[in-house]
C-alpha positions in Angstrom: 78.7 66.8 38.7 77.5 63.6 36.8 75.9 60.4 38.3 75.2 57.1 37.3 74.2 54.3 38.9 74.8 50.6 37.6 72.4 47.8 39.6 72.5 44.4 38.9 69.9 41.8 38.3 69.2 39.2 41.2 72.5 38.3 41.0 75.2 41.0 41.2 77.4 41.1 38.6 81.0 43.1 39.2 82.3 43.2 36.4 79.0 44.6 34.9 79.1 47.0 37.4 82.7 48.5 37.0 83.0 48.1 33.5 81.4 51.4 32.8 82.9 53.4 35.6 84.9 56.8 34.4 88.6 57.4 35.3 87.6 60.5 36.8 87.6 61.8 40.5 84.3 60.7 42.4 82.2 59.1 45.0 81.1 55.8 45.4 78.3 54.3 47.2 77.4 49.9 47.6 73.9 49.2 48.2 72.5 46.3 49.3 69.2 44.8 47.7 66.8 47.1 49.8 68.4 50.3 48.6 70.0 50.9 51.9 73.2 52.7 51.7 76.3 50.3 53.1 79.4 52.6 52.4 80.5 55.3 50.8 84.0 56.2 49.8 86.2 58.5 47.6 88.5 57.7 44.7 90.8 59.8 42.2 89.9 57.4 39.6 86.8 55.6 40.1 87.1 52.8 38.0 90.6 51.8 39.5 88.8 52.1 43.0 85.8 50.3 42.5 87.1 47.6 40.9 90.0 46.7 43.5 87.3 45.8 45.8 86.0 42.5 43.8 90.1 41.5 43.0 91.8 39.3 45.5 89.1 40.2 48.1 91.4 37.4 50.1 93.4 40.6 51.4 90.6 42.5 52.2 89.6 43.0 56.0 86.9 40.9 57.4 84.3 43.8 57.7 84.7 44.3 54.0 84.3 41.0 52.8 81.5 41.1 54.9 80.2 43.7 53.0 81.2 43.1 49.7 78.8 40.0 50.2 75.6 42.4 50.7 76.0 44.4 47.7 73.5 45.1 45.0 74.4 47.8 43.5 76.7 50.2 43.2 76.2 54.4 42.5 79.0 57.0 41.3 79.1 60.3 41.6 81.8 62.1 39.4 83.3 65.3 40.9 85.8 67.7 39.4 88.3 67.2 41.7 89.6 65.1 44.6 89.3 67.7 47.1 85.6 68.4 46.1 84.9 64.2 46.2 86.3 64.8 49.7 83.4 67.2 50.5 80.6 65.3 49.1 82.0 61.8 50.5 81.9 63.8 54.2 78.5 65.1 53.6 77.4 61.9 52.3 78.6 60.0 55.6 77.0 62.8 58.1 73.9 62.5 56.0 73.3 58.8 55.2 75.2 57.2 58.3 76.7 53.7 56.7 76.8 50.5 59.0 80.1 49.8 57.2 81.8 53.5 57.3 83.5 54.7 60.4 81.9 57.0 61.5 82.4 60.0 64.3 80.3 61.7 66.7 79.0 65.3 64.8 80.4 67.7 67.9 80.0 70.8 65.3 80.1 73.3 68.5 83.2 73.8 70.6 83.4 76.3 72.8 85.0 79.4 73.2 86.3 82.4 75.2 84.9 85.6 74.3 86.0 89.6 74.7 83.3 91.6 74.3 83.6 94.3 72.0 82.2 96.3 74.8 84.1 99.3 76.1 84.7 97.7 78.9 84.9 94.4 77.6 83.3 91.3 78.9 85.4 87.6 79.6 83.2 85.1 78.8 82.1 81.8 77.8 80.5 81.9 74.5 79.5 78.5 72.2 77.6 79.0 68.7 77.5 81.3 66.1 80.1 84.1 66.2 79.4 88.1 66.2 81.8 90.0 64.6 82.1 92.7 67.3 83.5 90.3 69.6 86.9 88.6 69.8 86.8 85.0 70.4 89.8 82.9 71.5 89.6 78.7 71.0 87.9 76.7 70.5 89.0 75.1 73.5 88.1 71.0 74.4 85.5 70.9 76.8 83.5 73.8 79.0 85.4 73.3 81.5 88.7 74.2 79.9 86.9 77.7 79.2 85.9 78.1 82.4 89.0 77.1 83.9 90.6 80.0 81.5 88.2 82.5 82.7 88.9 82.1 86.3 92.6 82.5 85.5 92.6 85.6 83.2 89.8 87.0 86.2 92.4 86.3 89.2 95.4 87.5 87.1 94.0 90.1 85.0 91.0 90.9 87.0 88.4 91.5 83.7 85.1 91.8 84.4 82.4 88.9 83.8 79.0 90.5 84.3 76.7 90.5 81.6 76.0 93.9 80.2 72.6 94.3 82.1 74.4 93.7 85.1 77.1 95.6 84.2 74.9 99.0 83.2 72.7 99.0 86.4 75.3 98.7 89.1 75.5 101.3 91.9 78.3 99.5 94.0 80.7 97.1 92.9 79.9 94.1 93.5 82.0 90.4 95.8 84.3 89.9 92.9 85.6 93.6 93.1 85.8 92.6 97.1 88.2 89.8 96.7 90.1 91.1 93.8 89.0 89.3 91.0 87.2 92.7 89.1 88.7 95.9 88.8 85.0 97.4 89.4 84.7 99.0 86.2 80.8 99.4 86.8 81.2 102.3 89.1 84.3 103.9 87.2 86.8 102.6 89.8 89.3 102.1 86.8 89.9 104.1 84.1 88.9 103.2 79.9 93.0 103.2 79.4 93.6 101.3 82.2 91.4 98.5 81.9 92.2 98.3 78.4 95.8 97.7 79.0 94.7 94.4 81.2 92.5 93.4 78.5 95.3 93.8 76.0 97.5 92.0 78.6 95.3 89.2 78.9 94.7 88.9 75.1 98.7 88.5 74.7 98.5 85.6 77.3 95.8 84.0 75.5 97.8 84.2 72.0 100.4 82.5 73.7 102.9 85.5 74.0 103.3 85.3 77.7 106.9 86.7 77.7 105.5 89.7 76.1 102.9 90.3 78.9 105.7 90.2 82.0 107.6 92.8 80.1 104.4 95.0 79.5 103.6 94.4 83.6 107.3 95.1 84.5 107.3 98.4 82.2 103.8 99.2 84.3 105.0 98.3 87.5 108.1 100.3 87.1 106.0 102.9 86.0 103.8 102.8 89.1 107.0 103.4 91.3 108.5 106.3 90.4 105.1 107.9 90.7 104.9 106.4 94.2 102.2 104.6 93.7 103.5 101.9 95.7 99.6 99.8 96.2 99.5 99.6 92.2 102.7 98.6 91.8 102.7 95.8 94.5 99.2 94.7 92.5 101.1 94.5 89.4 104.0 93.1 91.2 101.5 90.1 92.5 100.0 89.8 88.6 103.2 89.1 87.4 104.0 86.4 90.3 101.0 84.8 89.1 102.1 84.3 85.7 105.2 82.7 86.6 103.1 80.2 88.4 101.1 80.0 85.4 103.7 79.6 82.9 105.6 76.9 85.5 102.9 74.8 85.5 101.9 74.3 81.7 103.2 71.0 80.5 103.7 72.2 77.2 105.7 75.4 77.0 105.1 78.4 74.5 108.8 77.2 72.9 106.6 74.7 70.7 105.3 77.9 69.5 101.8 78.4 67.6 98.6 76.4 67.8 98.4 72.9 66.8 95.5 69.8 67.3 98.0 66.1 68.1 95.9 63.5 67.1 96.7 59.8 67.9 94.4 56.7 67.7 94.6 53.4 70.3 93.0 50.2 71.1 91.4 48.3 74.0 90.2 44.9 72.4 87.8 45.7 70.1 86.7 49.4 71.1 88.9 52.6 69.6 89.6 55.3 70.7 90.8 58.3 69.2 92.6 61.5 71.5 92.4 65.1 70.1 95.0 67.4 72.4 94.7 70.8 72.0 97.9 73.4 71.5 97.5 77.4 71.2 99.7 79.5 71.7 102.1 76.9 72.8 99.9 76.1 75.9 98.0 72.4 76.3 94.2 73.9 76.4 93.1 70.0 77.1 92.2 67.0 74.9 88.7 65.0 74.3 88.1 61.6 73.2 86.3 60.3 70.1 84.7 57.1 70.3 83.8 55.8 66.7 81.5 53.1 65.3 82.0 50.7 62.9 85.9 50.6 63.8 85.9 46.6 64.4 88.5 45.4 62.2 89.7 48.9 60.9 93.5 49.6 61.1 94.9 52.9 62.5 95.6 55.0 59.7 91.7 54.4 58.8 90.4 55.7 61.9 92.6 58.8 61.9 91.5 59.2 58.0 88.5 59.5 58.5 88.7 61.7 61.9 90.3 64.2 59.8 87.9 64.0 57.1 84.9 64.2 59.2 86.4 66.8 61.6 87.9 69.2 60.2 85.4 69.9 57.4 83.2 70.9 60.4 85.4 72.9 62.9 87.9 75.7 62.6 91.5 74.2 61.8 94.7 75.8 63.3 98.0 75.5 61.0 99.2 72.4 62.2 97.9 69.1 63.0 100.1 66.6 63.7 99.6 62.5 63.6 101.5 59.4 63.6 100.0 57.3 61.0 101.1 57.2 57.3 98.2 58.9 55.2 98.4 61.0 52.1 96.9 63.9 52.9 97.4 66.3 50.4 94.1 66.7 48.8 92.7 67.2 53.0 95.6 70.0 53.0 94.9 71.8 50.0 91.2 71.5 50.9 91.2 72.9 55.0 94.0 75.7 53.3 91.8 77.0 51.4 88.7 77.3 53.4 91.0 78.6 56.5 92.7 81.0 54.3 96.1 80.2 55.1 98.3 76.8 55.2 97.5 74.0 56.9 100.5 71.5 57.1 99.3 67.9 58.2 102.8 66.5 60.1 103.0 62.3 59.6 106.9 62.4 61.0 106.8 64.8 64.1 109.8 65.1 66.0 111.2 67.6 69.5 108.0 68.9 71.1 106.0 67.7 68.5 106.7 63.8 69.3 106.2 64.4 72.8 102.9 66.5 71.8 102.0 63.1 70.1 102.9 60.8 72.7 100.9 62.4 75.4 98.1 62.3 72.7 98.7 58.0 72.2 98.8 57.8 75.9 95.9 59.7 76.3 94.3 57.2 73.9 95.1 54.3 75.5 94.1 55.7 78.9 91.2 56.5 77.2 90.3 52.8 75.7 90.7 51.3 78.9 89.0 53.3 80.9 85.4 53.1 78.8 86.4 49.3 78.5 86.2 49.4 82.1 83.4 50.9 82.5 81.5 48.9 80.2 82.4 45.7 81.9 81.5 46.7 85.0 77.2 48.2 83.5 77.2 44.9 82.2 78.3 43.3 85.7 75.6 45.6 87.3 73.0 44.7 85.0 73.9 40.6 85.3 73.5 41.1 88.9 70.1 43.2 88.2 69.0 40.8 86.6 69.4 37.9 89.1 67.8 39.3 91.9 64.8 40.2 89.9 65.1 36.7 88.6 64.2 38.1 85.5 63.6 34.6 82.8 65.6 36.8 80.1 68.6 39.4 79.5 68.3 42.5 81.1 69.3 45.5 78.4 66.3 48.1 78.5 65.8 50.3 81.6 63.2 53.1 81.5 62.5 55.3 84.7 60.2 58.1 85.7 59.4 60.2 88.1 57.4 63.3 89.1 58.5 67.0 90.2 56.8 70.0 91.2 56.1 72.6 93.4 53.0 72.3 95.3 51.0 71.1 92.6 52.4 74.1 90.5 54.5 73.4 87.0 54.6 69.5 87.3 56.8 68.1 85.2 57.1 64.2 84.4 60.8 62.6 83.4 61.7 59.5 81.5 65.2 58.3 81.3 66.7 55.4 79.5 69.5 52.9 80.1 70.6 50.6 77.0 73.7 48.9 75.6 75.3 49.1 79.4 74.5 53.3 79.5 72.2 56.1 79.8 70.8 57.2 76.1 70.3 60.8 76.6 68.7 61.3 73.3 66.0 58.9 74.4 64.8 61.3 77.4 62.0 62.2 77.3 59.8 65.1 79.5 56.3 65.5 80.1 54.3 68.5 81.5 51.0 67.7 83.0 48.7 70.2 81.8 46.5 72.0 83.2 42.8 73.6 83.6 41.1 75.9 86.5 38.7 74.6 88.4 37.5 76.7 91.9 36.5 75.1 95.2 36.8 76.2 98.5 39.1 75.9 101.0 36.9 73.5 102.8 36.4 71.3 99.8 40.2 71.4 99.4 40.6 69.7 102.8 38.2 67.2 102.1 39.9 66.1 98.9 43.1 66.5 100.7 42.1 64.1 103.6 40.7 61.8 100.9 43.9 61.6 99.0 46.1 60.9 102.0 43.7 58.2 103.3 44.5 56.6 100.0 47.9 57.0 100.3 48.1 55.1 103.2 45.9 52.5 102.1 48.7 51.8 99.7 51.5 51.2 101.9 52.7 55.3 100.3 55.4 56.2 102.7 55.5 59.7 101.2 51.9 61.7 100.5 51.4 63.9 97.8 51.3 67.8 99.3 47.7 69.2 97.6 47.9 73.2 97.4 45.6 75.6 100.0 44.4 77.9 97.3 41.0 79.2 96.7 41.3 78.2 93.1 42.5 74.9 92.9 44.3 73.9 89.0 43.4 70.6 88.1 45.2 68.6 84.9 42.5 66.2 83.3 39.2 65.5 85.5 39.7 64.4 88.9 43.7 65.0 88.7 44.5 67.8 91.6 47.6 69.3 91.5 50.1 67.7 93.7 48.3 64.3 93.0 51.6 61.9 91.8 48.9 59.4 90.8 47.6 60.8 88.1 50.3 62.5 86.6 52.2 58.9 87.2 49.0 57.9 84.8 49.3 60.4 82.3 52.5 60.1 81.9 52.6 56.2 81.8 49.5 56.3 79.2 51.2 59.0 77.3 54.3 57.2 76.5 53.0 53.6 76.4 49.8 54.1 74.2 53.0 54.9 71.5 54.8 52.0 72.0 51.7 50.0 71.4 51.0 51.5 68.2 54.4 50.8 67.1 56.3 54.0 67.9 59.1 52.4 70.3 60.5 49.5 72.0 59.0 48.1 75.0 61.7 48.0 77.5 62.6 45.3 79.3 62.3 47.0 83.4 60.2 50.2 84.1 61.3 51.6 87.0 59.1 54.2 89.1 60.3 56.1 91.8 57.8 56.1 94.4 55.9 53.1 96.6 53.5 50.9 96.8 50.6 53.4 95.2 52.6 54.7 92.5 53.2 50.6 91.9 50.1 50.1 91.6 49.0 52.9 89.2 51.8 51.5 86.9 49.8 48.1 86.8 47.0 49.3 86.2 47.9 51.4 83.7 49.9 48.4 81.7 46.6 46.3 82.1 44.8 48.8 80.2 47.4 48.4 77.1 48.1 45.3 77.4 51.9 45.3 78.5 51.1 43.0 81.4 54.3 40.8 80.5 56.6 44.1 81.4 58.4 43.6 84.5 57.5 46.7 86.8 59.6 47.8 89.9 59.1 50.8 92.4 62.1 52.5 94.3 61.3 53.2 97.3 63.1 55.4 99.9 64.6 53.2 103.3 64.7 54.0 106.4 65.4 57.7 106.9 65.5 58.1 103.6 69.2 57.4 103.3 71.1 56.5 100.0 71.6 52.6 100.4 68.7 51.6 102.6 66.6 51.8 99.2 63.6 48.8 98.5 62.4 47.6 95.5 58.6 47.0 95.6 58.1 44.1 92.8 54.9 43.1 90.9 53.5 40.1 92.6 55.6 40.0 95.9 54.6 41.1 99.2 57.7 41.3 100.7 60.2 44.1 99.3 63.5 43.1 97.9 66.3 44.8 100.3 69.9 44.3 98.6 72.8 45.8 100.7 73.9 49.0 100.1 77.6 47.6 98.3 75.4 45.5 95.6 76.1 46.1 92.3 72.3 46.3 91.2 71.4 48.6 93.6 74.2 50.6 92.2 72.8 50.9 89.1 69.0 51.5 90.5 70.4 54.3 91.9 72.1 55.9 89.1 69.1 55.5 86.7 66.6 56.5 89.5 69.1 59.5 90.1 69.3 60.7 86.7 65.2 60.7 86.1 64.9 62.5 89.8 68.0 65.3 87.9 66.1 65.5 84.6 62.1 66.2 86.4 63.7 68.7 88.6 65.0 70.5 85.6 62.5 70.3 83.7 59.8 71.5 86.6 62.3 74.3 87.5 62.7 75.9 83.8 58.8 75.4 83.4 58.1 76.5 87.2 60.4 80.0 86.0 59.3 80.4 83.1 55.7 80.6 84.2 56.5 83.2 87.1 58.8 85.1 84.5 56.0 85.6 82.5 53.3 86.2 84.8 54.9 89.2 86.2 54.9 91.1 82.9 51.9 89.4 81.3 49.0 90.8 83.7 50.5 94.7 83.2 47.4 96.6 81.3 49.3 98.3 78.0 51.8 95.5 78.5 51.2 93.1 75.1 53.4 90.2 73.4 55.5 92.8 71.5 56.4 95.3 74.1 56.9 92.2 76.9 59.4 91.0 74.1 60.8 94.6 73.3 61.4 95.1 77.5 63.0 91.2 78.4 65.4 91.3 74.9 66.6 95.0 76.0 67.0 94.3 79.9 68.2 90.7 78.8 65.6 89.0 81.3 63.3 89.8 83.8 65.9 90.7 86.4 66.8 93.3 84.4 63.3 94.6 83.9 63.1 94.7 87.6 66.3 96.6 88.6 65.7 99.6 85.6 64.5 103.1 87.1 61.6 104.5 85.1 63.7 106.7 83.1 65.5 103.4 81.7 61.8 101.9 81.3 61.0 104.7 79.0 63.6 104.6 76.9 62.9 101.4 75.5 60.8 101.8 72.1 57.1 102.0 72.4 57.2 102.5 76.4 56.1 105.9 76.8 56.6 107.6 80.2 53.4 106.9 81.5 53.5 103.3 80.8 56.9 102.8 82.4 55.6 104.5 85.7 53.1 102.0 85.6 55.0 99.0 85.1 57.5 100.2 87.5 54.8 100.5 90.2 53.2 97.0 89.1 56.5 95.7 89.3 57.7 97.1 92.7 
């Protein structure tokens, strides 16, 4: 590939620009005068497709005019075809992120349902990279479109969903075997052949060849009779009752034949919204909505030309998509043919079950639209209202929140969650874990500190003391910090993440909430003394009465008297969900760190037990459960456990 790149002087000259511009298949990118990248597009001739941009620009949309007004410069990139400019223009957009390109969320993993290539295979949820052993059926919406699968196939089909660890140390079957949902293939109560016929059977379903898998039960069932095995057949007899249910209730039937992705684009005032809907095997798996930026101004066949582009260069692409918009999309076919292997037919015109596939899809869209529309109107009603009763001098956008979790002083974990532009940022969460260092004192000297603690709790209006742990070796974080003390992890945590922001490494928010009272309040102001935030507007969330949802306070900087809004007030409503979410996000945090401590700690203080053989033992059991449920014999077999070491660890361990 050849580039070039032609920049004008102060002032930007077009027709210097595009005058020595191949005709020859390319990308094209239009800086502005800091060398930031404002879109990038593809042509088949370059020079034809540059310069149509600075020729009547009166019939150009808004947003490009707009554009087209910033620009600098202008680079070219010539490719040797159109279907290769296609790739680089994709990769160029994921990579550089244009404010003037519409541009998609990256959602590269989609998950899917797995079959084992076990011998007794295994239904189950799988999302990532793909192992050729195991068969893999999708990719499917959402999770819970998998999930809902699985618990279908297990009712009907009754395949196992153990993991192999599980699965290779049973004694008894387990519940699911109770209730008829396994076929209890742990302890041999089914037969290699026989399970392999359900698996088969369910494998059929999942291809969409449901007609196939009643005859197969009916030849079975039949089968079952003549031996007089009248239980079997009256279980076969209830799996193929269930699929009649099954098949009743899918909206589309497997007449459409095949697997196809309906794709169909709407709009509720300025936001867009684009509907995916999901076919295989002639059954509706579910649908997901896209939410692009940089669609103001943009018309429909825009948006679902540069869904496809950005897509389906990503993810796996069944034979047919089908969409309603006017596009050529040859070079796309040509291109996601030969990377699938086989033909991919983009359908502009659909018609029979494909229109109606495409009308659920538009309604879907609009449903969609309005919905987030919705929901956005009413954040920014709850933050308007947030905003009043603080009686906050300027707009409200920026929420951050934290709070504390652990157990007993053990694994405490800090959270900080973020609300802007009307709704949680998740990628702005951030976790903190309050480290620690051993420091021994006595029970008695425990109790004192202990009584001290609580005395200060009260003295600050705390309505919930920090527990402090009754060991004879007490851990301690940073001097004077005892575990179980919110205070100073509050502190740490506050000085952590603000110290940052000070030197220029974030945006100071507009409201830090803390969940907690008066004390934890007060550590907060003190804290933002120290670094000079002293204009941010602080707020504790306190519990009510009883503790009950709605009967919340908010202790405020400055006033005495708490601020009690009713429990239907819109602000409260949305102190509440950001509260909730950092309470959600601690406790996960403290729970993976609190498990993975006590995981480790079991295996770690083992003599003959080092970093490579506690590796060897969790990857082979596939955890510590596993470790704890093998006999010695299963001990020894792993590699570098001899037998004396295994009766050890089995004795440590038990």
């Amino acid at each position: 590939m050849v580039s070039a790149r032609t920049a004008g002087a102060p002032e930007f000259d077009p027709a210097q620009a595009v005058s020595g511009l191949p005709h020859l298949p390319g990308v094209y990118r239009m800086l502005n005068s800091a060398g930031e990248v404002l879109y990038v597009g593809k042509a088949l001739d370059l020079k034809k497709r540059v310069t149509s941009y600075f020729q009547k620009q009166s019939g150009l949309a808004r947003r490009i005019r707009v554009m087209l007004a910033q620009v600098s410069a202008v680079e070219t990139t010539v490719t040797r075809s159109e279907a290769e400019a296609l790739l680089l223009e994709n990769n160029l957009i994921k990579t550089l992120t244009p404010r003037y390109n519409i541009l998609f969320r990256d959602d590269k993993s989609y998950p899917y349902l797995m079959l084992s290539g076990a011998p007794y295979p295994r239904l189950g949820f799988h999302r990532g990279s793909r192992d050729k052993r195991h068969r893999y059926f999708g990719p499917f919406p959402n999770a819970g479109a998998v999930r809902e699968s699985i618990q279908l196939l297990q009712k009907v089909f009754r395949i196992r969903t153990c993991e192999d660890t599980v699965f290779s140390h049973r004694s008894r079957p387990c519940l699911l075997y109770q209730i008829r949902r396994c076929t209890g293939p742990c302890v041999k109560l089914v037969s290699e052949s026989a399970y392999a016929e359900d698996v088969k059977s369910a494998e059929l379903f999942i291809s969409g060849r449901g007609e196939e898998v009643i005859d197969r039960l009916v030849a079975r069932m039949n089968a079952a009779s003549e031996r007089m095995e009248y239980e079997e057949a009256a279980l076969i007899r209830d799996q193929i009752a269930a699929l009649h249910k099954v098949r009743e209730k899918q909206f589309v039937s497997s007449d459409g034949g095949g697997d196809a992705d309906v794709i169909a684009c709407a709009r509720a005032a300025e936001l867009v919204c684009v509907n995916l809907v999901m076919i295989r095997g002639g059954h509706h798996l579910g649908d997901k909505n896209f939410f692009p930026r940089n669609a103001d101004g943009c018309g429909t066949e825009q948006v679902i030309e540069a869904f496809l582009h950005q897509h389906y260069l990503e993810q796996d692409t069944p034979p047919r998509i089908v969409i309603g918009t006017r596009t050529d999309a040859s070079a796309l076919e040509m291109l996601l043919s030969e990377r699938a292997g086989r033909k991919v037919r983009i359908t502009v015109s659909p018609a029979g079950v494909q229109k109606a596939w495409l009308e659920m899809a538009a309604q879907n869209a609009r449903l969609g639209a309005e919905q987030v529309l919705g929901m956005q109107a009413n954040q920014e009603a709850r933050l308007t209202a947030l905003q009043r009763s603080l009686e906050l001098p300027g707009p409200l956008q920026r929420i951050e929140c934290f709070d504390i979790s652990h157990t007993m002083g053990e694994a405490t974990v800090a959270s900080c969650v973020v609300y802007d532009k009307a709704t949680m940022q998740k990628s702005d969460y951030r976790r903190y874990n309050i480290q620690v260092r051993t420091d021994d004192r006595s029970p008695s000297d425990l109790g004192a500190i202990e009584r001290t603690q609580r005395a200060a709790h009260r003295a600050r209006g705390d309505e919930r003391p920090a527990a402090v742990s009754r060991q004879s070796s007490v851990v301690t974080s940073v001097p004077g910090v005892t575990p179980g003390d919110d205070y100073a992890a509050l502190r740490e945590v506050l000085s952590r993440r603000y110290r940052k922001v000070v030197a220029g490494e974030g945006r100071v928010p507009d409201l830090v909430l803390i969940d907690g009272g008066r004390g934890q309040l007060a550590v907060a102001e003190e804290v933002f003394a120290e670094l000079g935030l002293s204009d941010v507007e602080l707020a504790a969330v306190a519990k009510g009465e009883e503790r009950k949802p709605g009967m919340e306070q908010l202790l405020l900087r400055g006033r005495a008297e708490p601020l009690r809004l009713g429990k239907d007030h819109p602000a409260l409503h949305l102190v509440q969900q950001v509260r909730d979410e950092a309470h959600r996000f601690a406790i996960q945090g403290h729970r993976a760190r609190r498990g993975k401590a006590r995981a480790s700690s079991s295996l770690e203080h083992i003599s003959g037990v080092g970093a490579k053989r506690r590796q060897r033992l969790l990857a082979h059991f596939g955890g510590l459960r596993g470790v704890l449920a093998a006999s010695i014999e299963d001990l020894a077999g792993v590699e570098g456990i001899s037998r004396a070491l295994a009766e050890r660890i089995y004795h440590e361990l038990h």
